[in-house]
N, C-alpha and C positions, 0 to 999 in steps of 0.2 A: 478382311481386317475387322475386330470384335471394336464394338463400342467403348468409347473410355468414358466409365459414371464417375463424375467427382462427389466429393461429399460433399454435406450439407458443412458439417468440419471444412473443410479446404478451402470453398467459398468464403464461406464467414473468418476465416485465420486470415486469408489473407486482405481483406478490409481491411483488418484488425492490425497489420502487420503497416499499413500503409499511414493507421493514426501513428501506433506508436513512435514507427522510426527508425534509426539504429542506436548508438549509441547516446545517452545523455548523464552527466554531474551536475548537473543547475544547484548552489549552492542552498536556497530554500526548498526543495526536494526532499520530502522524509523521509523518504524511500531511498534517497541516497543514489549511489552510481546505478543508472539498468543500463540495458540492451536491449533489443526489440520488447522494452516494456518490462522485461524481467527483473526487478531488484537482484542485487546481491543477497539477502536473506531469502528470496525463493529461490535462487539459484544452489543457493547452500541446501536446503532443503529436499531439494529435488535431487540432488547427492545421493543427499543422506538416504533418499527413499529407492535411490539405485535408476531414477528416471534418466539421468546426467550419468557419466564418468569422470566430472571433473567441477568444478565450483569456480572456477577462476570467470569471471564476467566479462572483460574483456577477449576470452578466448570461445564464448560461447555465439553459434553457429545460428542460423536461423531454422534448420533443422531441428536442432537440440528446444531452442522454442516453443518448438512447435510443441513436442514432447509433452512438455511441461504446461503448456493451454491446454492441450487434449488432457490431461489426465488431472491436473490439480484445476480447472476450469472447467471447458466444456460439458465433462465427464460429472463435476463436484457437481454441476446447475442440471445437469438430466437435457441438457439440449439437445439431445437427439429426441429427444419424447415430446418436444415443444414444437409449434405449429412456426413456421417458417410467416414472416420473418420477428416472429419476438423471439425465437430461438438466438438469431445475434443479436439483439437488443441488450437479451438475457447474458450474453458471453461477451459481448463490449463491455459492459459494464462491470463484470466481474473480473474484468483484464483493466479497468478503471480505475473500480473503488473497490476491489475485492468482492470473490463469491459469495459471501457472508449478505454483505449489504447490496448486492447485488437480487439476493433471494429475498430480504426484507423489503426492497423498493419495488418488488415482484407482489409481497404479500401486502403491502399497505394497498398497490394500485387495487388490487383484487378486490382486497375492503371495499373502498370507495365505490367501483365500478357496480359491486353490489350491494353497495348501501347498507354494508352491514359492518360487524368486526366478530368475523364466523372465523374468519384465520388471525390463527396466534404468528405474532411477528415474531418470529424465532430465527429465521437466515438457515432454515434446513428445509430445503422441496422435497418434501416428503408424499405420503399418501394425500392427504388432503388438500396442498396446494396442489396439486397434482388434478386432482379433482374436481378443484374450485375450478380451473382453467376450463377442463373439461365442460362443467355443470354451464360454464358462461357461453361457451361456444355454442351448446346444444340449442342457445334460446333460439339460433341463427340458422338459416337455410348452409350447408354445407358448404355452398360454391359462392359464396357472402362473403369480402375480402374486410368490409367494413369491422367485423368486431376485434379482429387481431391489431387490424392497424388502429382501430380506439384503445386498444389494451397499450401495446405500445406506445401512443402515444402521452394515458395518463400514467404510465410507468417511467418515461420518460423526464414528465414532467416533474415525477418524484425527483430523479436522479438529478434535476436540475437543481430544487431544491438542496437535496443532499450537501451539493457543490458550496451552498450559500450556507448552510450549516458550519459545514469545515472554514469559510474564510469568517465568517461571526466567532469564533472561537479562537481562529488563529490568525489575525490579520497577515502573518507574514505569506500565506499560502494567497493572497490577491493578486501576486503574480500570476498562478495561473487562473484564475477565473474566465480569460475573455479565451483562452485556450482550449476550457471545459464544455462552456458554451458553444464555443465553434465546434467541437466534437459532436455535442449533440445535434445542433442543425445540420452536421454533413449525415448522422445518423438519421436524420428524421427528412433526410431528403431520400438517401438511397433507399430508404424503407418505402416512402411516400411514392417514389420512381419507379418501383417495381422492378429493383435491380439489385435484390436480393433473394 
């Protein structure tokens, strides 16, 4: 009987699958009605781009989800190329607050951790975040678990930021705050636990 390898993908989806949930409409919600985390505007989307055969959100599967993490997420942040476990870190967050600002809270942590602003906060992992990652890691013996999980956790602390950003602007989004929060400390345990 051959070995079954899961992906580094399947592990981290399904973390991912256990914040989000199944279905919610929370009326402060600007995302409006999702499904395991998916708005109706990405669902429509992922349509359109032939990911889905269908847009309807209450009929979307947790299959079909997946689809659409894998290929408008995981795939957008380059997480297979990222060191386990800021690889989830990297793809919770972009299933959070978007890939975009996901890759920005990537590229400020990078700043800081190198005390520079050598990376333009763009929200696209490109060649040189890419490398920034790379250039940090090398400072470090290879079998050294410490720098990823510092990386993680001052990227983290960005996104916690992030969260206080969005309700300074929008008091109505204060409902979810202690939700955001709790995300992140279940993220910064399973990371911490070595159970990712």
């Amino acid at each position: 009987m051959g070995v079954i390898v899961v992906s580094r993908f399947d592990t981290c989806i399904n973390k991912v699958l256990n914040f989000e949930g199944v279905f919610s409409d929370h009326p402060a919600d600007l995302g409006g009605k999702t499904k395991y985390g998916i708005t109706q505007p990405t669902l429509s989307s992922a349509f359109k781009a032939g990911i889905v055969k269908h847009d309807n959100i209450q009929a979307l599967t947790v299959q079909e989800a997946k689809l659409i993490y894998k290929a408008n997420y995981w795939d957008r942040c380059k997480c297979d190329e990222l060191p386990a476990p800021l690889d989830f870190c990297i793809f919770d967050t972009a299933v959070n607050c978007g890939p975009a600002a996901s890759i920005k809270f990537l590229q400020i942590a990078l700043n800081k951790i190198n005390n520079n602003n050598a990376l333009k906060v763009d929200g696209i992992i490109g060649d040189k975040t890419m490398n920034a990652i790379k250039e940090y890691l090398a400072r470090y013996r290879s079998d050294c678990t410490f720098p990823v999980l510092f990386l993680c956790d001052v990227f983290l602390d960005r996104r916690l930021q992030g969260y206080s950003d969005i309700v300074a602007v929008n008091s109505s989004q204060l409902v979810f705050l202690r939700g955001w929060i709790n995300r992140i400390l279940d993220v910064k345990k399973v990371i911490m636990d070595g159970k990712l």
